[in-house]
C-alpha positions in Angstrom: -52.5 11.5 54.6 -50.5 13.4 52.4 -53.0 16.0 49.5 -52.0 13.3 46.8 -53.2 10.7 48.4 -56.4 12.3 49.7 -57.3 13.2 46.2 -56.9 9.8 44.8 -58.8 8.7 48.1 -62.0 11.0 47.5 -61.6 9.8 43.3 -62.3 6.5 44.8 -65.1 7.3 46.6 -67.0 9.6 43.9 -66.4 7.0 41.3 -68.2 3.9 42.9 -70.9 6.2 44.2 -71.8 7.5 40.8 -74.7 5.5 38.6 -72.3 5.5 35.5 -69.0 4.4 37.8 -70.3 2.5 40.2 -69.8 -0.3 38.3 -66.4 -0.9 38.7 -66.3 -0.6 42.2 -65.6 -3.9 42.9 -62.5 -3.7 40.7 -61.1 -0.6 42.6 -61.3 -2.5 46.3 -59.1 -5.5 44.4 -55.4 -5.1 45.3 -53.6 -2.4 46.3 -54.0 1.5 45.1 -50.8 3.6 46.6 -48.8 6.9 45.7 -45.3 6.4 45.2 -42.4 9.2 45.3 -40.2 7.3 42.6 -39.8 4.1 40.3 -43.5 5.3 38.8 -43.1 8.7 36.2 -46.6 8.3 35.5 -48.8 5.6 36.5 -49.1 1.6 35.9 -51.2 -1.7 36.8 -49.5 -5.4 37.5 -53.2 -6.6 36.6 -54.8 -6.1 40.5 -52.5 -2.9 41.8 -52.5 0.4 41.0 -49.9 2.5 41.5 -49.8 6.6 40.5 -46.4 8.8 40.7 -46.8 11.4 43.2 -45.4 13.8 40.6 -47.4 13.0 38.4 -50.2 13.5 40.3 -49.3 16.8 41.1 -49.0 18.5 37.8 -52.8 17.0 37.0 -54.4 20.0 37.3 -58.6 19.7 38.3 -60.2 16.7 39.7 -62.4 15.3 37.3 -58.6 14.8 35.4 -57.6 12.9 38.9 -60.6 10.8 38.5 -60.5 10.0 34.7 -57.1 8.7 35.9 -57.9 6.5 38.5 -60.4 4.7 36.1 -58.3 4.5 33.1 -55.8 2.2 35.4 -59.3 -0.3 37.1 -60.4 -0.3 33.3 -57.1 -1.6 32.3 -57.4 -4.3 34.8 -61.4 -5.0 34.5 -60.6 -5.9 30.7 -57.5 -8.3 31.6 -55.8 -6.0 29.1 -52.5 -7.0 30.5 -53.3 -11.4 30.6 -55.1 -11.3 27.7 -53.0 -9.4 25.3 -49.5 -10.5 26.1 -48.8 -11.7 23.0 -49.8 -8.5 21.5 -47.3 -7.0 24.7 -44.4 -9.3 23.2 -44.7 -8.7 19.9 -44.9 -4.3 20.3 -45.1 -3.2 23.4 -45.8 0.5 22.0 -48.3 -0.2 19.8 -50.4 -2.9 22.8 -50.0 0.1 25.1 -51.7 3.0 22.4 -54.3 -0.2 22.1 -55.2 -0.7 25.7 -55.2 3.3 26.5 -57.1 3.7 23.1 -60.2 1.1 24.8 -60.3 2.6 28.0 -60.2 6.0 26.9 -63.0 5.4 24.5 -65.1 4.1 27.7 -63.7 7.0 29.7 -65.0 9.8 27.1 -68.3 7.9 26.6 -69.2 8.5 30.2 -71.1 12.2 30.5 -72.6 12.0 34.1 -71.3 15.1 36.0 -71.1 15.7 40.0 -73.8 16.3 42.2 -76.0 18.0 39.4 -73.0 20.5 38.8 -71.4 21.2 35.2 -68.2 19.2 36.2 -67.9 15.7 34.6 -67.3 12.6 36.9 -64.5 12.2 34.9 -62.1 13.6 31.8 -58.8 12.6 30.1 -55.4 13.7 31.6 -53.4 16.2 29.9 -51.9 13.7 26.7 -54.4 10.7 26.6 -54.8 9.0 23.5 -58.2 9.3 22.4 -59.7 8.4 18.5 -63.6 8.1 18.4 -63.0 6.0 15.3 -62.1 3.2 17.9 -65.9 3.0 20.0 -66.6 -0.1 20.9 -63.6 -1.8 19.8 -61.8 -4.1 21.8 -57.8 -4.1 22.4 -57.2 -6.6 19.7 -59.0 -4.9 17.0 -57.1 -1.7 17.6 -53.9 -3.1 18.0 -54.1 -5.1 14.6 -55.7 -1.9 13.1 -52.2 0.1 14.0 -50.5 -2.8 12.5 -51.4 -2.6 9.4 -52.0 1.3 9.5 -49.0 3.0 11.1 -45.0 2.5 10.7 -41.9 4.0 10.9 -38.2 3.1 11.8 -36.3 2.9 14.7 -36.1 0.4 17.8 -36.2 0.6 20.9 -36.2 -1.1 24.6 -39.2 -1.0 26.8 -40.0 -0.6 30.6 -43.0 -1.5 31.8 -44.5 -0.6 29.4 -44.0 3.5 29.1 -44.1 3.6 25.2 -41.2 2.9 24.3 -41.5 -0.2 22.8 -39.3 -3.2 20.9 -40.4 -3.7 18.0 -38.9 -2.5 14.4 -42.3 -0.6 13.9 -42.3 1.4 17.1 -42.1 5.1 15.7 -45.5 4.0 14.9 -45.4 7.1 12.4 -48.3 6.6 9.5 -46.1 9.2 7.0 -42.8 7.5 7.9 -40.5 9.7 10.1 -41.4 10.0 14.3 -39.8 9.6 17.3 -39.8 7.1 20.0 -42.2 9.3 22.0 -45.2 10.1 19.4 -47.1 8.2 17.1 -49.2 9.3 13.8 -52.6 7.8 13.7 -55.0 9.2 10.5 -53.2 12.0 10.7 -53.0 12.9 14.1 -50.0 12.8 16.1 -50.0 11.7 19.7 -47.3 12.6 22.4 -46.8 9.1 24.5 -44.3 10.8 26.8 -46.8 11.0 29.6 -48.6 7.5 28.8 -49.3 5.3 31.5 -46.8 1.8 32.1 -48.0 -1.2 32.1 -45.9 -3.8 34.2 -46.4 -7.3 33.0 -43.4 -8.7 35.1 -45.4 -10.3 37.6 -47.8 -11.7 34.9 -44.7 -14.2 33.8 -44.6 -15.6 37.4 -48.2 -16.7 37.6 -49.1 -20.1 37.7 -52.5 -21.4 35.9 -54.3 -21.8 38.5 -53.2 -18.0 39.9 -53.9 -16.7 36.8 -57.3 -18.3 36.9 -57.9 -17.2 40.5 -57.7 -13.7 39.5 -59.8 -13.9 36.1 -62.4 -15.3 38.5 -62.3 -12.4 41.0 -62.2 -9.3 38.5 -65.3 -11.1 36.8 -67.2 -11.5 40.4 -65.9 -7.8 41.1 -67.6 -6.7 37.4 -70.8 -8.5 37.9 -70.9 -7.2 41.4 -70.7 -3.9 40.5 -72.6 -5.0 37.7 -75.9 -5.4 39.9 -75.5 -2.0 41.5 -74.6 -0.1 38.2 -78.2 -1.6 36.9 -80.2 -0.4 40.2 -78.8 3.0 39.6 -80.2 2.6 36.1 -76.5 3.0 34.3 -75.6 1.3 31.0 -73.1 -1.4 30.9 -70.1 -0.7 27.9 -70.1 -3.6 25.5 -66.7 -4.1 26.1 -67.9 -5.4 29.8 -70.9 -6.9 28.7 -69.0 -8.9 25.8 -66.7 -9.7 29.1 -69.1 -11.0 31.1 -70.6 -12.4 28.6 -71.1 -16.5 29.2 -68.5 -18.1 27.2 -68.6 -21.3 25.1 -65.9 -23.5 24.7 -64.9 -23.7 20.8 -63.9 -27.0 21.1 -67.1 -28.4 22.5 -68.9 -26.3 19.7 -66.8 -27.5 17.1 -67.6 -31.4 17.8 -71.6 -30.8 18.4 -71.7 -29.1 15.1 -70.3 -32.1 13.5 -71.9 -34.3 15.2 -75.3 -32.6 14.3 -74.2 -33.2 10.4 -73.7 -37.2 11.4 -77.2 -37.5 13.6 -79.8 -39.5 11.6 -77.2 -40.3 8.8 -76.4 -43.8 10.3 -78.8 -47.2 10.3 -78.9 -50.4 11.9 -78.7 -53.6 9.8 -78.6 -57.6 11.1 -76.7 -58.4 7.8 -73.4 -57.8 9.0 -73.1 -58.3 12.3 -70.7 -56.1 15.1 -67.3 -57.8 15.0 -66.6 -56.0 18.3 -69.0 -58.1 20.1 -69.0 -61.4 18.5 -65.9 -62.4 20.7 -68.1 -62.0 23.6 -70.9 -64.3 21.8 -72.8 -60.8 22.0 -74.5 -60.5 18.7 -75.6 -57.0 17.5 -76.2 -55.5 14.4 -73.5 -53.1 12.9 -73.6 -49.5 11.3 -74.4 -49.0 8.0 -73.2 -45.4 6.7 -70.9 -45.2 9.4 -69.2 -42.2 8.1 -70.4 -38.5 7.3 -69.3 -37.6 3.7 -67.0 -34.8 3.3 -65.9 -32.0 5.3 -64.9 -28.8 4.2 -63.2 -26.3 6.2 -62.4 -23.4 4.3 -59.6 -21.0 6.6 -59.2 -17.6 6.5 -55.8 -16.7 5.0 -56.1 -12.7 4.5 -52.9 -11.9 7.3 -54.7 -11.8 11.0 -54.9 -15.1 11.9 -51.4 -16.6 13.0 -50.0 -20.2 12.6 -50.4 -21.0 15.8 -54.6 -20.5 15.5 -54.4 -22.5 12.5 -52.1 -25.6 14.4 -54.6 -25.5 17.6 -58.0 -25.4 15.2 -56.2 -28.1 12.8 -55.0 -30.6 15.9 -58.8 -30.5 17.5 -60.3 -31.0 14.1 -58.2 -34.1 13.4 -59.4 -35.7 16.9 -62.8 -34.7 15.6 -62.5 -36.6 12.6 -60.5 -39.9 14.3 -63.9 -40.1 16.1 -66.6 -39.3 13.3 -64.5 -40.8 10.0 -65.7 -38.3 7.5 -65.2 -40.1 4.1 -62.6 -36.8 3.0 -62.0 -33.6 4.7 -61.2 -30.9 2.3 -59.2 -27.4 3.2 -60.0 -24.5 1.0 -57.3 -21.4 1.4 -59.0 -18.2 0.6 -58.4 -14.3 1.1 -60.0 -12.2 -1.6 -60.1 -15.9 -3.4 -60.1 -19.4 -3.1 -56.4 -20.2 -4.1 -56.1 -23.7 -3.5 -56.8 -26.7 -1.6 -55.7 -29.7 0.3 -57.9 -32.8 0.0 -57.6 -35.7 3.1 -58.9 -38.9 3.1 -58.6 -42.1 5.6 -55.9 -41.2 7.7 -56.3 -37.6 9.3 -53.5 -37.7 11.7 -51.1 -35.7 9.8 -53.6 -33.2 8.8 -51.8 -30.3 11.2 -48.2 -31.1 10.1 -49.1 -31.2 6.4 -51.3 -28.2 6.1 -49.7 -25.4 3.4 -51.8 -22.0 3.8 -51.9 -20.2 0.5 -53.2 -16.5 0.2 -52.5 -13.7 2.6 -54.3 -10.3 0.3 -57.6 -9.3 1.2 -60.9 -10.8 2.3 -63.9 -11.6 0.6 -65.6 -14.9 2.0 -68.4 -15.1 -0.5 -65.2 -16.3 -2.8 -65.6 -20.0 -0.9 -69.7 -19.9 -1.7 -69.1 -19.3 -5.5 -66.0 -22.0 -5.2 -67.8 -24.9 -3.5 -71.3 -24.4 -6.1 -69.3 -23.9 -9.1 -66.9 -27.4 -8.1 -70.3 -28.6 -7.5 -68.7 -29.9 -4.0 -71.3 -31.6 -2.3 -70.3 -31.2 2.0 -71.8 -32.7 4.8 -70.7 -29.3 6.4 -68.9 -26.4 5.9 -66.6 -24.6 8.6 -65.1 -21.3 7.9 -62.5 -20.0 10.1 -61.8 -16.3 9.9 -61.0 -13.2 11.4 -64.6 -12.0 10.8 -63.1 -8.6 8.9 -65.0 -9.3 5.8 -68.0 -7.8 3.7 -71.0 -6.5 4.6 -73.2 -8.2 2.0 -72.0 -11.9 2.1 -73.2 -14.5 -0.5 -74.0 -17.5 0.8 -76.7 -19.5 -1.1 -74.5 -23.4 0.2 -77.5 -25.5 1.6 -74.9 -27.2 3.5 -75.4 -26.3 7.4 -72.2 -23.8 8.1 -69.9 -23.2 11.7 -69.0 -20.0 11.2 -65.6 -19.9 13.8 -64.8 -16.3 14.5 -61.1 -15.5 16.1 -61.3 -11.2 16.5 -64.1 -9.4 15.0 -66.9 -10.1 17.7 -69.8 -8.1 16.6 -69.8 -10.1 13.2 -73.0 -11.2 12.3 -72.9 -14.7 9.6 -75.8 -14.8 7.4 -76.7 -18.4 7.9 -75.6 -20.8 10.1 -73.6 -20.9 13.8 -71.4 -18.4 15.2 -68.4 -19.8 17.9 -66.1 -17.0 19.0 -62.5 -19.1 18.5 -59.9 -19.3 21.1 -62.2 -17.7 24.2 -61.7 -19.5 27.6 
C-alpha cells in the first residue's frame, strides 16, 4: 500500500472511531474508496464511490486536511446531494457544485472535536474550500437558489463532472459582474473553484427506479446506523441529517386528509330522496344531503422559486381531490408581495391544470392573501397555501378557516396556524 493510500486508509479509520464522525461510518463502508493516478485532478462521488487523485492528495499538506477531505466526499453522498439535486445539476452545474460543497463544508467546520485529547482537529478544510458561515444549517436547495438570485456574470462554459466549470449563461457566478470561469464572488468574497471537487452524475442517468431506490434505502440504514453509535458516544446529529432521516409524509396523502377533515360532519342522511345508485338493486337507502364542501381556496405562491412543473403536479392531484369531494367552487388566488388576481372553478375541475394562468413573480408577503380573503369577505371551507416558505417573520393570519400550509424549500418554516406538509418529499 502505497503513502497515499495509507493516509486515506488511517482517515477512514480515525473518522468512524471519533464521537462527532462516527456517524457516518456506515456511509464510508458503502462502495468503493480508491486512489487513482489520472482521470481524477481533484476528487469526485458517483453517489456510493469515492475516488481522490493521487496528486491531489499529495500536495494536501497535514492530516486533519486529508481527513476533512474524505468526509466532504461521504457527506456529499449521505445527503443524496447528487439524486436529489439534479435538476439543480442541469440547470448550473457551477453554481449546484458551490451549493453542495457550501452544505458539507458548513457541517465539516461545525465539527471541533480534536485527536486523542491533542490540539489537532479531527478534521479541517483543504487548501480552497468554499466555506460562508452565512449558510449554517441550510440545505443544498436553499443555497443554490440563494446564488441565483445573488451572483452573476457572463460567459459559458462546458462542464465535466462536475469540476466548476459549469453550462449555464450565469456561470462566472461574479456578484459585481466581471470573473472568470474558475472563481466566483459571493457577498464580496471571491472563491477560487480551480481545486473544487467533481461530481460525476453520469451513472446517476442509467439508474432505474427501483436502483435508485435501493440505494436511497441503504445510505439511510447506513446514517441511522451510524446514527445509533454517534448517540452512545454522546455526539450531536447535524440538522441536515436529522431533517434526512426525518420520517417523511407523503404530500399527497396529506393533501386529501386535510380536505377531507373540512368535509367530516358536513354531510347528513335523509329518507326523502332516496340513493338512485341502489334503487336498481331494489336496495333502498337514504341519500346525502350537503354532499359537497363549499369552496376551496388555494392561494399559490408566485414570488419566482417555485417552477411550473410544482405548480402542474400540486394542480393535477388537487383536481383528483376535488373529482372525489365536489367542492361547490375552488378558487386560485396568485400572490407575491400581493394578491394580483384569481381564477374561480366550478362543476367541472378537470381542466383546472391546463387552464391555470400564474400572475405575480416580485416579492413575498403571504399575510397579502389574509387581508384579501377578509376584505372579499370570501367565506372557504379551507384554505391551502402553497409556497416556498421565504416569507415574513410576523405573518397575519386572523382567517378562521382551518389552513394546509404546503411548503416546497424553506424547511424550518414555522406557519402560525394550521398544518405544515413539506411538498414534493418522497
Amino acid at each position: 500500500m502505497s503513502k497515499q493510500e495509507t493516509r486515506v486508509k488511517k482517515a477512514h479509520i480515525a473518522l468512524m472511531k471519533h464521537p462527532e464522525t462516527a456517524l457516518y461510518s456506515g456511509v464510508m463502508l458503502m462502495g468503493k474508496s480508491e486512489v487513482v493516478d489520472s482521470g481524477c485532478p481533484t476528487a469526485y462521488t458517483d453517489g456510493v464511490n469515492k475516488v481522490y487523485g493521487r496528486k491531489f492528495l499529495e500536495k494536501i499538506d497535514t492530516e486533519p486536511k486529508v481527513r476533512g477531505l474524505i468526509l466532504h466526499e461521504n457527506l456529499h453522498v449521505a445527503l443524496k446531494q447528487l439524486p436529489f439535486g439534479k435538476d439543480m445539476f442541469d440547470e448550473n452545474r457551477k453554481l449546484a457544485n458551490i451549493a453542495a460543497d457550501m452544505v458539507v463544508n458548513n457541517i465539516i467546520m461545525n465539527i471541533k472535536g480534536t485527536i486523542g485529547g491533542s490540539s489537532e482537529r479531527i478534521v479541517d478544510l483543504p487548501d480552497g474550500g468554499v466555506y460562508d458561515p452565512m449558510f449554517d444549517n441550510w440545505s443544498m436547495r436553499e443555497v443554490y437558489n440563494y446564488l441565483k438570485k445573488n451572483c452573476k456574470g457572463k460567459g459559458k462554459g462546458e462542464g465535466g463532472k462536475g469540476s466548476g466549470k459549469g453550462n449555464d449563461p450565469a456561470d462566472t457566478g461574479s456578484q459585481d459582474g466581471d470573473g472568470d470561469g474558475d472563481t466566483i464572488t459571493i457577498n464580496g468574497k471571491t472563491y477560487d473553484l480551480s481545486n473544487s471537487d467533481e461530481h460525476d452524475l453520469s451513472d446517476l442517468k442509467e439508474l432505474t427506479h427501483e436502483q435508485a431506490k435501493e440505494i436511497n434505502g441503504a445510505i439511510d440504514r447506513a446514517l441511522r446506523e451510524g446514527g445509533m453509535l454517534a448517540g452512545r458516544m454522546g455526539a450531536k446529529v447535524p440538522r441536515a441529517i436529522s431533517d434526512l432521516l426525518e420520517p417523511k409524509v407523503d404530500w399527497r396523502d396529506a393533501l386529501r386528509d386535510f380536505i377531507a377533515s373540512a368535509i367530516k360532519g358536513k354531510d347528513e342522511f335523509t329518507w326523502r330522496k332516496l340513493n338512485k345508485r341502489h334503487m336498481a338493486n331494489d336496495i333502498y337507502l337514504p341519500s346525502m344531503e350537503n354532499e359537497t364542501i363549499g369552496e376551496v381556496v388555494v392561494a399559490i405562491d408566485t414570488s419566482g422559486s417555485i417552477g411550473s412543473a410544482q405548480i402542474t403536479e400540486f394542480a393535477t392531484e388537487l383536481v383528483s381531490i376535488c373529482d372525489l369531494c365536489s367542492p361547490d367552487k375552488v378558487r386560485i388566488l396568485w400572490w407575491d408581495t400581493d394578491v394580483h388576481g384569481e381564477q374561480v372553478f366550478e362543476g367541472d375541475y378537470k381542466g383546472i391544470a391546463a387552464m391555470l394562468k400564474p400572475m405575480g413573480g416580485g416579492g413575498t408577503h403571504v399575510s397579502c392573501v389574509n387581508n384579501y380573503i377578509n376584505e372579499q369577505k370570501i367565506n372557504a371551507e379551507c384554505v391551502i397555501v402553497f409556497t416556498d416558505g421565504y416569507v415574513e417573520s410576523d405573518i397575519t393570519w386572523n382567517i378562521h378557516s382551518p389552513t394546509l400550509w404546503m411548503v416546497t424549500e424553506h424547511k424550518s418554516f414555522e406557519p402560525p396556524v394550521g398544518k405544515l406538509v413539506k411538498f414534493g418529499e418522497d
